[in-house]
N, C-alpha and C positions, 0 to 999 in steps of 0.2 A: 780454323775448323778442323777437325778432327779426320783423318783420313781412313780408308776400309783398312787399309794395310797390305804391306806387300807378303811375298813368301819369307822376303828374309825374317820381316816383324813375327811373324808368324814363329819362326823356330826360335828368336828370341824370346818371344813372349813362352813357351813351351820350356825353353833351357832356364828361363828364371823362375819358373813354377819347380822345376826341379832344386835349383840353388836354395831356395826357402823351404820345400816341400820337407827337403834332407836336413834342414837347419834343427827341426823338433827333435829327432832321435839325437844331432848328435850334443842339443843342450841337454836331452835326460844324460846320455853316456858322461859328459863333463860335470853336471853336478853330482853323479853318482858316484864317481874317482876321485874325491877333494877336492874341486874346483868350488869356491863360493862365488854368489850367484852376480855381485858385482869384481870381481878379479876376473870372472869369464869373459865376462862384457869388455870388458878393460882390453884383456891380453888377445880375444878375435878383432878387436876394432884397432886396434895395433896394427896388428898383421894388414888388415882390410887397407885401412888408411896409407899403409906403406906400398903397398901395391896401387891404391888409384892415385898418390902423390908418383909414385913412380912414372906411370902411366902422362901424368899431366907434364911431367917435366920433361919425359922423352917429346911429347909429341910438342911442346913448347905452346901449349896454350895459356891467351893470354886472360890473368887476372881480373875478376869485376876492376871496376874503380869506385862505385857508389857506394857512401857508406850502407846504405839501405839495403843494399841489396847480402851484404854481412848480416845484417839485424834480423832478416829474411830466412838466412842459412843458419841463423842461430837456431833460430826458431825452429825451423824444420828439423836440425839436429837434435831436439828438448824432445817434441812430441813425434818423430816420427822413427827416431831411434834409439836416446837414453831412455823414455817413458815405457814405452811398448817394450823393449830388450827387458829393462829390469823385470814390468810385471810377468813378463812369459818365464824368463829367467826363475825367479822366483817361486812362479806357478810351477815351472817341473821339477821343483825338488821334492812335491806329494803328489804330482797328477801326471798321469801318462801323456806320454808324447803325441800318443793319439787323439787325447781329447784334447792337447793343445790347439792342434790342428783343426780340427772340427770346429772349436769356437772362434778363431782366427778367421777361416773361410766365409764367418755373418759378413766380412770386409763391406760387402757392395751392397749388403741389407741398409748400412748407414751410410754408404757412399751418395747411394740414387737420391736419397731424400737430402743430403748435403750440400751435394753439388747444383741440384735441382734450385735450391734457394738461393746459394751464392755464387753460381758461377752461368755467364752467357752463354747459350748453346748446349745447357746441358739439362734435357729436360725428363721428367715421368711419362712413359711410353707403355703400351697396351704390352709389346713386346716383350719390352728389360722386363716389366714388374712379373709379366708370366715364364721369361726365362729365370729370374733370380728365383721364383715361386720352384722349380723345375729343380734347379741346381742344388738348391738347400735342401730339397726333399731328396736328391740321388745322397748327398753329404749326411745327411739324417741317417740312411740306407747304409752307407759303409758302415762307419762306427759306432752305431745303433745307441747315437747322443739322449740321454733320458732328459730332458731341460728342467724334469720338476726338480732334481737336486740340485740347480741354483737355488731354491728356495730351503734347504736343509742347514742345519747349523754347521755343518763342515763343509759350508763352500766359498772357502777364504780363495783356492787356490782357482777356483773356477770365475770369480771374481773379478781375481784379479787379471786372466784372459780376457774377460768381459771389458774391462778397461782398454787392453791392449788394442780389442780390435776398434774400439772405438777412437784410440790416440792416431792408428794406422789411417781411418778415414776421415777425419778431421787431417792428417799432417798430409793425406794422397790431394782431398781439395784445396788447401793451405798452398801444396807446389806448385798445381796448375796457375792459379788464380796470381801468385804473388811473384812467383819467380817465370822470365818470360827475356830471350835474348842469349840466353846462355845454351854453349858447348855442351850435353849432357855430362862429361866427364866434371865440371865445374861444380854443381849442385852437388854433383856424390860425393866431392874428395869433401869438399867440406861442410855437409851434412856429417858425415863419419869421425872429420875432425874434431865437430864442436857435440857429438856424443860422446867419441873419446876422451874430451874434456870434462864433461858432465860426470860420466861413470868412473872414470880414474880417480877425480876427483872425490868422489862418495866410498868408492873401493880402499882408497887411503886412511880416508877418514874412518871405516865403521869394519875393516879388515885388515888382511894381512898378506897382501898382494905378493909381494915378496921373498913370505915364508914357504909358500906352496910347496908340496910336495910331488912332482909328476908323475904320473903313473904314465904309462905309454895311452894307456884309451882318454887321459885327459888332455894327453899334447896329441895325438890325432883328433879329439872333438876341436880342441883350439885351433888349430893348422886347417881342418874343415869349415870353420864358421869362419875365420878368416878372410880366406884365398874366396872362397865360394859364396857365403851367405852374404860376407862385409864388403868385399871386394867388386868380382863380379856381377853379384847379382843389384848390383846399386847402378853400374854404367848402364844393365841391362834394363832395368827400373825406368831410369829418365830417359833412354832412349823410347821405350815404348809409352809411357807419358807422353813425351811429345810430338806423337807420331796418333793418336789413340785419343786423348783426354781422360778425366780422371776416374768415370764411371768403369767404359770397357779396360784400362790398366787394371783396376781392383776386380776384375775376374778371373784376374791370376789367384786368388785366396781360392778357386774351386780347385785347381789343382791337387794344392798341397793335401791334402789326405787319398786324393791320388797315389800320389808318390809315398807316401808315408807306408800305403800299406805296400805297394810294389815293395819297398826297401824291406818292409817286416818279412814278408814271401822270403826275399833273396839273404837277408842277413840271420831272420831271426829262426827262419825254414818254420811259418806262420801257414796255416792252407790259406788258399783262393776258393772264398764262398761263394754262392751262386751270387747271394744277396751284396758280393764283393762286382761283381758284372753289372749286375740291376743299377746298381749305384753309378758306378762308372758313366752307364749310357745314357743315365738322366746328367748325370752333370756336363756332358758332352754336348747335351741335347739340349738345355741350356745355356749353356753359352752362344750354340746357335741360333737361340732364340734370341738371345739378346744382341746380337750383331744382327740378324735378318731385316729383310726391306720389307718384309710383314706385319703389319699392325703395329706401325708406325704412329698411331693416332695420340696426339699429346694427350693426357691425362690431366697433368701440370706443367706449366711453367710460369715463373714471376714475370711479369712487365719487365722490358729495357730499361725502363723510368723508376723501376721502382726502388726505396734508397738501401735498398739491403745488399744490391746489389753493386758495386764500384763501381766508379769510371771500366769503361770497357779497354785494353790494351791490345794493340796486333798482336796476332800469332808470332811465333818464331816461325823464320822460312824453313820450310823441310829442309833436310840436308842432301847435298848434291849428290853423288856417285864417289866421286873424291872423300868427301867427308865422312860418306856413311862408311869406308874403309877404316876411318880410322877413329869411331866410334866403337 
């Protein structure tokens, strides 16, 4: 069962809104300085991968044994980080970092009804449905999203978003559901692993990984999605998964245009509009909605019996005092 969260969760959950939020700008800065859009992917999950194998061997935790549970973290590496990387990847070499973000944030529009169906304990509440209603509408308000140019002949690249946030909420219920017993540091390293496999793999094949040319803003975008988007913010990811479940984890996508504009304010010297405030305090106001002990009243949930749903598996025990140090 899924817990309120403590303070720490809390700054975690906030610190990994940031690691992703700051991800959008700096894939526009790397595809805009020569980086192609799988050599990006390739050379931050590099870095990332090196950092949480780091991380795993310092602290000497110990390896699955199950082949299943490899087949698991493949999977989770296909859709929930070669799939969604390329398409975002991709998407910002025509579309602003801003609307990446923006349509990245629907995260928990497909989460609720996902997890609703296939996962125990995770059900359509009078609350979430009027917090997500709340939050979308503050995210609408920041970046003043027009949604009828998905339907225009030039929205390859807005599309292709569309896909992504869909890979992220399918691969967000995919972890809860399937992977269950593991170290969060486990899941991330080789999540990262078998995307870096994936995307290296296609980078070789269809570019020129090798030949790049670095400009300094393309090895600071790399060195940034790395250390932060690939690295950290994946321990930070399954820690709060499994502390959370996989509806309230995917309220982290409200963030990110948070932070995206914060960053534009301080990097790009962008004004703070009114309707930059308005937004803000819906999406705030939201996600208090959807953690609130109010209007709690189920809407939906499937039957325990019913077969769409697996066999049911225990939780993973929270982690001690001990452990959560070195998570």
């Amino acid at each position: 069962m899924a817990t309120r969260g403590t303070r720490l969760d809390w700054l975690i959950f906030i610190a990994l809104g940031f690691f992703w939020g700051s991800s959008y700008l700096f894939i526009r800065i790397g595809v805009q300085h020569g980086l192609q859009p799988f050599s990006l992917i390739m050379f931050r999950l590099l870095i990332g991968f090196t950092l949480l194998a780091s991380v795993v061997a310092v602290a000497r935790e110990p390896l699955p044994r199950s082949p299943r549970i490899y087949g698991h973290l493949f999977v989770m590496g296909a859709i929930n980080i070669a799939l969604p990387f390329s398409l975002i990847t991709f998407a910002e070499t025509t579309v602003d970092s801003s609307l990446a973000s923006v349509i990245n944030s629907a995260v928990p529009l497909f989460v609720i009804v996902i997890a609703a169906l296939f996962l125990k304990g995770e059900t359509i509440t009078v609350n979430r449905l009027a917090g997500l209603a709340v939050g979308f509408v503050g995210v609408a308000i920041l970046v003043g999203f027009d949604v009828t140019k998905l339907v225009g002949g030039g929205a390859v690249g807005e599309l292709a978003l569309i896909g992504a946030t869909i890979a992220y909420a399918v691969g967000n219920v995919y972890a809860k559901h399937n992977v269950h017993g593991l170290r969060p540091m486990i899941p991330a390293v080789f999540q990262v692993f078998f995307g870096l496999l994936i995307t290296g793999t296609l980078a070789f094949a269809t570019e020129q990984p090798l030949s790049v040319e670095w400009a300094p803003e393309a090895i600071l975008s790399v060195v940034w999605l790395g250390l932060l988007g690939s690295g950290l913010a994946y321990l930070s990811y399954f820690r709060i998964l499994q502390r959370w479940g996989a509806t309230r984890t995917s309220l982290v996508a409200y963030l990110l245009p948070v932070y995206g504009i914060a960053l534009g304010a301080l990097v790009l010297h962008e004004p703070i509009a009114v309707s930059m405030l308005i937004g803000t305090a819906l999406i705030i106001g939201g996600i208090a909605l959807v953690n609130s002990r109010y209007g709690t009243r189920i809407l939906f949930a499937r039957r325990t019996d019913d077969p769409l749903i697996a066999t049911s598996r225990p939780e993973s025990p929270a982690p001690t005092a001990g452990e959560q140090a070195r998570t």
